[in-house]
TORRODREN-87345 format. One line per 2 residues: number of its first residue (from 1); their letters; for each residue x, y, z of C-alpha. Coordinates in Angstrom, 2 decimals. Layout:
// TORRODREN-87345
NUM) a) X,Y,Z ~ ...
//
This chain:
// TORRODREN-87345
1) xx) 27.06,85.72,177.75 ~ 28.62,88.91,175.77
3) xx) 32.20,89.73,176.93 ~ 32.72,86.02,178.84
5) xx) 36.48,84.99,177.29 ~ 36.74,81.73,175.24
7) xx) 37.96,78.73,177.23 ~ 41.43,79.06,178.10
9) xx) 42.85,82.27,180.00 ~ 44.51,85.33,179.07
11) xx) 46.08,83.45,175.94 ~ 43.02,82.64,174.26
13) xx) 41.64,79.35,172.75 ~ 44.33,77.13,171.56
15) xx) 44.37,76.73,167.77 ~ 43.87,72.67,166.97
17) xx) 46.22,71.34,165.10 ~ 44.73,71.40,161.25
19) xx) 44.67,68.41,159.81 ~ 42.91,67.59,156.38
21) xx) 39.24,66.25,155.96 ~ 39.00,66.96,159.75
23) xx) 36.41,69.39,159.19 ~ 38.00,71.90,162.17
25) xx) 38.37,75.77,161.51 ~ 41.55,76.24,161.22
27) xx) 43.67,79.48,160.20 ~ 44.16,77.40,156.98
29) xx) 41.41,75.23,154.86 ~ 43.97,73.72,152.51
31) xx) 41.20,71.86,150.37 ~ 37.61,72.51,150.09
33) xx) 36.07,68.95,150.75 ~ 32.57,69.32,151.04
35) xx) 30.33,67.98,147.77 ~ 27.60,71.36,147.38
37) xx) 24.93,71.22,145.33 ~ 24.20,73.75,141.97
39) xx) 22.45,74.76,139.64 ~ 23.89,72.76,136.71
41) xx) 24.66,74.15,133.47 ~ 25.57,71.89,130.50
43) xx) 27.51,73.59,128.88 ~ 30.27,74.19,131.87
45) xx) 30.51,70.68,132.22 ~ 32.42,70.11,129.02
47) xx) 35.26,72.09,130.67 ~ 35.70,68.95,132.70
49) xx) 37.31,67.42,129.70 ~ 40.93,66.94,129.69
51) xx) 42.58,68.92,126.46 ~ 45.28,67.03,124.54
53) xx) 48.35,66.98,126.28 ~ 47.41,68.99,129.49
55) xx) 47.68,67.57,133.33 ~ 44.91,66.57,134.43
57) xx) 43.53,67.24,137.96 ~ 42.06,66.78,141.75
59) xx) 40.32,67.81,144.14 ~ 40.37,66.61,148.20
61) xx) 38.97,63.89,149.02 ~ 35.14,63.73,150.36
63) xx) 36.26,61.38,152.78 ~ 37.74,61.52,156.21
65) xx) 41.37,61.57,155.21 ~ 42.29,59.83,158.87
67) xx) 42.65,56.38,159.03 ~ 39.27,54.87,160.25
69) xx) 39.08,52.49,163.21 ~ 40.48,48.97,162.30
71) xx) 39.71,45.64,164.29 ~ 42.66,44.10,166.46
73) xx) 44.70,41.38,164.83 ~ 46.09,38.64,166.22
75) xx) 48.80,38.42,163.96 ~ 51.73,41.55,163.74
77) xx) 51.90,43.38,160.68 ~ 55.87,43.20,159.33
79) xx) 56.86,46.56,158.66 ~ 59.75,47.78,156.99
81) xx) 62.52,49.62,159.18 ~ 61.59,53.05,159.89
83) xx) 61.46,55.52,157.43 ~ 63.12,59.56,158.70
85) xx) 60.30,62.39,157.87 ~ 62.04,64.90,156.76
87) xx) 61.22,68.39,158.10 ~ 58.29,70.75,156.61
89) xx) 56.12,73.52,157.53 ~ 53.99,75.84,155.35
91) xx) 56.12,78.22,154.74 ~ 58.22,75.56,153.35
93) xx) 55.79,74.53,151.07 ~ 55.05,78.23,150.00
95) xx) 58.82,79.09,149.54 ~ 58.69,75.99,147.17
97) xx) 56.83,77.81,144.53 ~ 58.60,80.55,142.58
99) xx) 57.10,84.36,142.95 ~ 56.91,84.19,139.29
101) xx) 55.06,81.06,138.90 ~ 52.47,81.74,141.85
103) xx) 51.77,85.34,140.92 ~ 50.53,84.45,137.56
105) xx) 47.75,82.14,139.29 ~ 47.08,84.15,142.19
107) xx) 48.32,87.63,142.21 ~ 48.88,90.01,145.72
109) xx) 46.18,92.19,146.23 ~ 43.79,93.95,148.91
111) xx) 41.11,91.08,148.49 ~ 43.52,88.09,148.79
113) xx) 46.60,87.07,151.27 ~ 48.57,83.66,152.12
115) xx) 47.56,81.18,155.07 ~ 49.76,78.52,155.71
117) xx) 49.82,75.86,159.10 ~ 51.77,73.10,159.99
119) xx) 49.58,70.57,161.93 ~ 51.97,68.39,163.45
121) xx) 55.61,67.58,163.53 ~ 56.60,64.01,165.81
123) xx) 58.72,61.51,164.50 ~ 55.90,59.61,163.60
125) xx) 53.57,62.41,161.81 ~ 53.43,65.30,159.94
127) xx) 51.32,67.46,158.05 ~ 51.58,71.17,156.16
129) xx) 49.14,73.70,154.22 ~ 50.10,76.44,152.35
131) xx) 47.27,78.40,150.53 ~ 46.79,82.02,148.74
133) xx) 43.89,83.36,147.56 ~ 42.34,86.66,145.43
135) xx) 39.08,86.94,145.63 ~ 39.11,90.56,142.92
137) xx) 42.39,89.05,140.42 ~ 42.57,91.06,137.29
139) xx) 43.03,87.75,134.97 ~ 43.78,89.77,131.78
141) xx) 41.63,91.35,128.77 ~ 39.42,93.28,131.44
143) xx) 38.45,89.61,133.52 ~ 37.89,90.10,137.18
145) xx) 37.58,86.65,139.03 ~ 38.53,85.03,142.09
147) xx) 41.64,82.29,142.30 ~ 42.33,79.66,144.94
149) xx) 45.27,77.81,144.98 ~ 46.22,75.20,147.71
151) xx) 48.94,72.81,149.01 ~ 49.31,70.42,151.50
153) xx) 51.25,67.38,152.49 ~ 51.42,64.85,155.27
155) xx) 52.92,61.09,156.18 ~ 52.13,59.34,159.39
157) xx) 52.74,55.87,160.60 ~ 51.13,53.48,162.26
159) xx) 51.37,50.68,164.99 ~ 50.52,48.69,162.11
161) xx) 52.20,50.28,159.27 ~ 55.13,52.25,158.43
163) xx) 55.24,55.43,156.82 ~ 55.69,54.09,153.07
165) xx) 53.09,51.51,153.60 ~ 50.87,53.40,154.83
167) xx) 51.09,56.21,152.27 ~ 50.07,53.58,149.79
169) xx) 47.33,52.13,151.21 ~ 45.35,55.87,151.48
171) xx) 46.40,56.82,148.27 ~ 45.04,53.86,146.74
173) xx) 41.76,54.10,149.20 ~ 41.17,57.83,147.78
175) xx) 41.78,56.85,144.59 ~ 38.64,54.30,144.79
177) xx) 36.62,57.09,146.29 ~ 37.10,59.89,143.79
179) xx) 36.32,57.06,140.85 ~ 33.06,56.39,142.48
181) xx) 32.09,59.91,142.54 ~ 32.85,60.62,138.56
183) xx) 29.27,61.74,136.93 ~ 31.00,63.56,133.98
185) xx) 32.35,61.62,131.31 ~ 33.04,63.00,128.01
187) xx) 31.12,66.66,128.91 ~ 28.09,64.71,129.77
189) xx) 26.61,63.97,132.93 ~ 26.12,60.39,133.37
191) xx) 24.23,59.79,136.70 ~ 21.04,61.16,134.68
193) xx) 20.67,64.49,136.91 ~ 20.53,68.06,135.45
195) xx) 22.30,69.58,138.92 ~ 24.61,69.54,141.80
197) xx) 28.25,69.35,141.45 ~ 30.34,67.73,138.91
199) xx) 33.18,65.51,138.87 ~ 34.93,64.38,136.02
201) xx) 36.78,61.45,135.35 ~ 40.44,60.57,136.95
203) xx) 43.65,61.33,134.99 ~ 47.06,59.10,135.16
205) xx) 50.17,61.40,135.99 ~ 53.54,61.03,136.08
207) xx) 54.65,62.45,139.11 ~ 56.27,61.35,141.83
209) xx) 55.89,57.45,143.13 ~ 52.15,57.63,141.49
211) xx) 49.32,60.25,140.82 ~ 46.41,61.19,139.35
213) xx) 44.35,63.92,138.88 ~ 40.11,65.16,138.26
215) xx) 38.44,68.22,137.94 ~ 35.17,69.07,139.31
217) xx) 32.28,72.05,138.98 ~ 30.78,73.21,142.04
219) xx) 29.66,76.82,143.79 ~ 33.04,77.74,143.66
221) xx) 33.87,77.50,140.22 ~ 35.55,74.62,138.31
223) xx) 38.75,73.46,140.55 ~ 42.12,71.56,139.61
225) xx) 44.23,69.52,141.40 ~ 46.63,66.78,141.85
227) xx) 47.15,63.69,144.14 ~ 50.71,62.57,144.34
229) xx) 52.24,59.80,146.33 ~ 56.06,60.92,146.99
231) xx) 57.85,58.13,149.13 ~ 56.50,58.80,152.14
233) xx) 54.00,62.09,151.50 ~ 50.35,62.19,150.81
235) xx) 50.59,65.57,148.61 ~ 47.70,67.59,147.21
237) xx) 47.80,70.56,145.26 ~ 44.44,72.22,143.68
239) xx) 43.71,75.40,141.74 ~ 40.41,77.12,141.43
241) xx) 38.09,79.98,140.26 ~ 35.27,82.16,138.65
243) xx) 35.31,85.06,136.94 ~ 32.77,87.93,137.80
245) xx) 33.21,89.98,134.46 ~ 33.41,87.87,131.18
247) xx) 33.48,84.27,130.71 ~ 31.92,82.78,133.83
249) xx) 34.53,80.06,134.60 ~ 38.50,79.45,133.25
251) xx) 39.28,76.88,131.03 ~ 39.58,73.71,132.08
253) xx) 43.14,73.57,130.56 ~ 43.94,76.69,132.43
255) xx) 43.34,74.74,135.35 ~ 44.48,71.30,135.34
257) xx) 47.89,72.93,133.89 ~ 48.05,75.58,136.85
259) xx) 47.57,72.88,139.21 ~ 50.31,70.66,137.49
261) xx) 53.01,72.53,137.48 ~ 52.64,73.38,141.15
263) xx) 52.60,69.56,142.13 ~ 55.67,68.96,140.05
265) xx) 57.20,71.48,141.65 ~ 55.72,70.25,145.60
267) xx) 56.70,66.54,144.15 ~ 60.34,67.83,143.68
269) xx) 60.38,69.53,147.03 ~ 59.00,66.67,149.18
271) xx) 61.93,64.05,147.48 ~ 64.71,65.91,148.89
273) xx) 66.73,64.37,151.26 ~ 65.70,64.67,154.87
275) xx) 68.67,65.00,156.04 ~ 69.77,68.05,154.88
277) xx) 66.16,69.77,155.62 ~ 66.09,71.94,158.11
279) xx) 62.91,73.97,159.93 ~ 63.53,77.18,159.36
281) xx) 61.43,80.59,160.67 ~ 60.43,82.19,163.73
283) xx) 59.32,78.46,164.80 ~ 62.71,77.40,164.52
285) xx) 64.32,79.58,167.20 ~ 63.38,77.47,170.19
287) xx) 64.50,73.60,169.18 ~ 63.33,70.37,171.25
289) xx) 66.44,70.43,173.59 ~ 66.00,74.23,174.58
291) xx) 61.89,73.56,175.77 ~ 63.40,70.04,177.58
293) xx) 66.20,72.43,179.64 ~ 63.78,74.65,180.74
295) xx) 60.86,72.27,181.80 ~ 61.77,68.20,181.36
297) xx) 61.16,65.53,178.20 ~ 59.73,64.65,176.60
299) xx) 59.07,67.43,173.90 ~ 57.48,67.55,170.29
301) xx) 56.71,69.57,167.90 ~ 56.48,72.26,166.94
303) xx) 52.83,72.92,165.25 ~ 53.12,76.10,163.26
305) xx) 50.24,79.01,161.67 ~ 50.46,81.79,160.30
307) xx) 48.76,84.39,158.39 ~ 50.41,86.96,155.96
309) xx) 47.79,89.46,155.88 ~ 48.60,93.86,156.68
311) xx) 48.71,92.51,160.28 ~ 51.05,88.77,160.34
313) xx) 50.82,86.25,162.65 ~ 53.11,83.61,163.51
315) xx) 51.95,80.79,166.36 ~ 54.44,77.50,167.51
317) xx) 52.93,75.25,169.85 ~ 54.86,72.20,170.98
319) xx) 53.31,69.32,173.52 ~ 55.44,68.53,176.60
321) xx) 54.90,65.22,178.99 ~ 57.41,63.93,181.34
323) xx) 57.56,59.51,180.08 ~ 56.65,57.84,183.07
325) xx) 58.44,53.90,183.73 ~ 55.58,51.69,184.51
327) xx) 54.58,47.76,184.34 ~ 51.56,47.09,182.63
329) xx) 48.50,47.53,184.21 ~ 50.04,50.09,186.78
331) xx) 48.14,53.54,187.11 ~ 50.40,56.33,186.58
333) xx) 50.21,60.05,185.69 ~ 52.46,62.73,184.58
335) xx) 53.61,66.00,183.89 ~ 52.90,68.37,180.73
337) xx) 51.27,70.70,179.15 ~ 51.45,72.87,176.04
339) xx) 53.51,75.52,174.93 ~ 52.58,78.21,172.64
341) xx) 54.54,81.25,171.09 ~ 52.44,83.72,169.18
343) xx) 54.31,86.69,167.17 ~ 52.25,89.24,165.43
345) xx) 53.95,92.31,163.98 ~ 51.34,94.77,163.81
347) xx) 53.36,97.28,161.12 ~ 53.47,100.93,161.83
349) xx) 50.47,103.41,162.62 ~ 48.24,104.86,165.69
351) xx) 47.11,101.07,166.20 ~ 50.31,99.10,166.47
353) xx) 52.42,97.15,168.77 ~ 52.71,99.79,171.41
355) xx) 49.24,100.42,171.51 ~ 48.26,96.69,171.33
357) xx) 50.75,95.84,174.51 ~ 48.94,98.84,176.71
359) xx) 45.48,97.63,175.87 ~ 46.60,93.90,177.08
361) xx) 47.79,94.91,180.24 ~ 45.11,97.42,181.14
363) xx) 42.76,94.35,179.82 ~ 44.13,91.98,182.58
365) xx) 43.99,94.89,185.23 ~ 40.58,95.25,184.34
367) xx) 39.74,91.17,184.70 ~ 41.80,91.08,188.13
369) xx) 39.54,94.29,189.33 ~ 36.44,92.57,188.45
371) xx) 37.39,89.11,190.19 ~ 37.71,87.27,187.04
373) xx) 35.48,86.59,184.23 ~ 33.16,84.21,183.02
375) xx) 29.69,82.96,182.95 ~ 27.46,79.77,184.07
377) xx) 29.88,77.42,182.00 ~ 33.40,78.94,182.95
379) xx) 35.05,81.10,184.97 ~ 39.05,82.52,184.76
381) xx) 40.36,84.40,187.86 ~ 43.63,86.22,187.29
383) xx) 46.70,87.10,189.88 ~ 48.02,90.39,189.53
385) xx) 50.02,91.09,186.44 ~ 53.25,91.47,187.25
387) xx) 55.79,93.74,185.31 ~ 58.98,92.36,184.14
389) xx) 62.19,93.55,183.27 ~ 64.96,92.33,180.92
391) xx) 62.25,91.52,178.37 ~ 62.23,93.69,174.94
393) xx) 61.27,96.78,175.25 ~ 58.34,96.22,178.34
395) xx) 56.79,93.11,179.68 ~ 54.36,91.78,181.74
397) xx) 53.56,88.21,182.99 ~ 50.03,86.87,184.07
399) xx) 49.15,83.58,185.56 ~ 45.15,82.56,185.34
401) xx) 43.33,79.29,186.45 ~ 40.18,78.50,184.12
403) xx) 37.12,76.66,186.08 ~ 33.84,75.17,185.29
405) xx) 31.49,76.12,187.80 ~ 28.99,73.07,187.48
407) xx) 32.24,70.90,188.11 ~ 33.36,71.74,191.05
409) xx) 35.40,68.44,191.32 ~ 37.45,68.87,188.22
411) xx) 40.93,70.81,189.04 ~ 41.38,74.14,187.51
413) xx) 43.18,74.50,184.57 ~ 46.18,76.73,185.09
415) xx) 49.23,78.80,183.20 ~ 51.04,81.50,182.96
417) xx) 51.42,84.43,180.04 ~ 54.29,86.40,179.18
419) xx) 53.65,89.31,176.97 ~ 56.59,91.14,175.51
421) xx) 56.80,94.42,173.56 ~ 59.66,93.99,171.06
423) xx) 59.58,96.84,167.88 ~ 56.51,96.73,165.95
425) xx) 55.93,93.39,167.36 ~ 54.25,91.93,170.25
427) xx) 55.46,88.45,171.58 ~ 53.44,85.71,174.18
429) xx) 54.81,82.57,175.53 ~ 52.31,80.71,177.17
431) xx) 52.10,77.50,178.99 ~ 49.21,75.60,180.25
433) xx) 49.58,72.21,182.16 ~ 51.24,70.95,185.39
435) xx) 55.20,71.52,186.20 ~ 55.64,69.29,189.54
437) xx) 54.23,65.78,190.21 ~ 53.45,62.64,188.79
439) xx) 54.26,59.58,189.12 ~ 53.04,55.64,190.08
441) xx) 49.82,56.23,191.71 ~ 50.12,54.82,195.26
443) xx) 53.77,54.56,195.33 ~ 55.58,55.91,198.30
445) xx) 56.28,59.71,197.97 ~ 53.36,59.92,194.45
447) xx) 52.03,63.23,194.15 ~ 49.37,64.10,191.68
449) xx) 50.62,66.72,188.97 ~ 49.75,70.24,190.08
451) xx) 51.31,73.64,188.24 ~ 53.58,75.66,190.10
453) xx) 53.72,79.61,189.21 ~ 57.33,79.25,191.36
455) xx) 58.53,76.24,188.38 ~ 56.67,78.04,185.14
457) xx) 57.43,81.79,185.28 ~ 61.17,81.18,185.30
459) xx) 61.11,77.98,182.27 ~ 58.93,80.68,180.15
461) xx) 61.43,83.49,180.68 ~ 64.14,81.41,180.18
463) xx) 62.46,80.39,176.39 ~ 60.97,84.12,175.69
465) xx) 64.90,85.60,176.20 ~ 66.04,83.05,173.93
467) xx) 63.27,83.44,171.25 ~ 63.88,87.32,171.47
469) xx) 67.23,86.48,170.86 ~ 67.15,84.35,167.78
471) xx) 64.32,87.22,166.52 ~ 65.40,89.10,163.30
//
């Protein structure tokens, strides 16, 4: 239905967490994954050849980069003790390669911008992307051509394996899969077809705990890249392009050596010391033990995007559920929800920050006048915006509930939005979930976990003063 609003209330769809291979739409598609089929040209195949001396290179893996489903075992799997993830994001990542180097593979420009997520941050996971792309690049002597270049990390453990062991185990598994797939070998295809993408053969490396590299030929143009295991970190760094004036594709050399010099310099990055890493950025203002004071543990994250285009965005969401003591077998529920911060600073001009904040509130005026919004699959009804003061410049709060009409048994989904005007910035806290209940179901005095306007409005002030405050 034209004008119903996307699942979720007044703060929009949550934005998944991105993780690689996963095959969501995220603000960030660190790797292109997918194998496409072309129209093959012989000669561009011998640009899959490594040159004497120069990196070689990979692409991502075709595979589903999560670990598939594994059979119990009767037996535990020893593990070593655990191993401390050190800190990252994608601005990280980004901040790890020099101005210099990265503007001499993919310069600023109207046609291109950076991306860059961080798809989950727990004790036990994490994952980054950082990625900038030109799609008009003046590539010297006249050449205009598109370039691609992309990073991301993660580590995760498992029940059954730690970090380190686990980080193997993958990057030997993807190592398997990308030898199956060569069909270039020497500048000649060897699977005996005349189209469809290329691969070329894998290329030892010498960074970090163990790499290797492979270049491939698709609709895209011929791609780089590198996979690394550092310690812990799963790392992958590729480089790509086309020209649209001149020579059709880049060198091969150009490519694989673009693509390893950026993974030595990732490689270096991920080895530092976790320790002394720290998360830095607007996602950093509001830590763990500020989100616990003003609603309860347990707390993690955050998840971070952004987007550095003329208008930039910034989102942090962090997961909240209150750890419930139970027996086995008990039934039990709890408490939580999701938090989300979303900062865009909308520059200066007749369209900005001011005139963004008006259009929102006269939006949710507009929805409460109307008795909510929706269609056949779901409906939102919205409580009176409220203005509030001691916020920025102006604010306004808004709480919604989000229903499914064909199920009228399910419970609405509830939360409330703070929207704050702050410079050429706007600012909303959201959270969605329950605030009071929970519990051993059946046990004297159980309630099931409901949310409370009364319990939210005040935690989300409490974090949007803070975040204003730690705002530069």
């Amino acid at each position: 239905m034209p004008g119903a609003p996307p699942p979720g209330g007044p703060g929009g769809p949550w934005p998944p967490a991105p993780r690689r291979g996963s095959g969501g739409k995220g603000p960030l598609i660190a790797i292109v994954l997918g194998v496409v089929l072309v129209a093959g040209a012989a000669g561009g195949w011998m640009f899959l050849r490594d040159g004497d001396g120069a990196p070689g290179s990979s692409i991502g893996s075709v595979q589903d980069r999560r670990d598939p489903a594994r059979p119990p075992t009767t037996e535990p799997v020893k593990t070593d003790e655990p191993v401390k993830l050190r800190p990252i994001t994608g601005d990280q990542l980004c901040a790890a390669i020099p101005d210099g180097v990265r503007k001499t593979l993919v310069a600023d420009g109207r046609y291109g911008g950076r991306d860059v997520s961080t798809g989950a941050a727990t004790e036990t996971e994490k994952r980054a992307a950082c990625r900038w792309s030109n799609n008009k690049m003046d590539v010297g002597n006249g050449v205009i051509g598109h370039r691609t270049l992309s990073i991301s990390v993660e580590a995760q453990s498992t029940e059954r394996q730690n970090v380190v062991e686990r980080a193997k185990e993958r990057f030997d598994r993807d190592k398997e899969a990308h030898e199956r797939r060569v069909n270039v070998r020497d500048g000649k295809r060897v699977d005996g077809r005349t189209s469809g993408s290329a691969f070329g053969g894998l290329a030892e490396l010498k960074y970090g705990d163990a790499s290797y590299s492979q270049t491939s030929l698709g609709t895209s143009g011929i791609k780089a890249g590198v996979f690394v295991r550092q310690g812990p970190w799963l790392i992958e760094v590729s480089y790509s392009g086309s020209n649209r004036t001149g020579r059709k594709y880049p060198s091969g050399d150009e490519v694989r050596a673009a693509a390893g010099k950026v993974a030595e310099l990732i490689t270096a990055e991920m080895a530092k010391d976790a320790g002394k890493v720290k998360l830095d950025g607007p996602c950093a203002i509001l830590t763990v033990k500020d989100i616990e004071s003003a609603f309860f543990p347990t707390v993690s994250g955050p998840s971070v995007s952004g987007n550095d285009g003329r208008i930039q965005q910034t989102t942090c969401t962090w997961n909240l559920r209150e750890p419930v003591a139970h027996r086995p077998g008990e039934e039990y529920t709890a408490r939580g929800g999701e938090l989300r911060v979303h900062m865009v600073d909308w520059g200066d001009g007749d369209l900005g920050s001011k005139f963004q904040f008006d259009r929102d509130a006269k939006k949710y005026d507009r929805y409460r006048a109307k008795e909510g919004i929706g269609n056949d699959n779901i409906h939102i009804d919205y409580e009176p915006r409220r203005e509030l003061s001691g916020l920025g410049e102006r604010a306004f709060a808004v709480v919604s509930a989000t229903t499914r009409p064909g199920r009228p048994d399910e419970d609405p989904m509830q939360e409330i939005l703070i929207k704050v005007l702050v410079g050429d910035r706007t600012v909303e806290l959201v959270f969605r979930g329950t605030t009071t209940g929970g519990g051993i179901v059946g046990a004297g005095g159980y309630q099931k976990p409901i949310f409370e306007s009364s319990v939210a409005q005040p935690a989300v002030e409490r974090l949007a003063r803070a975040f204003l405050a730690g705002l530069k």
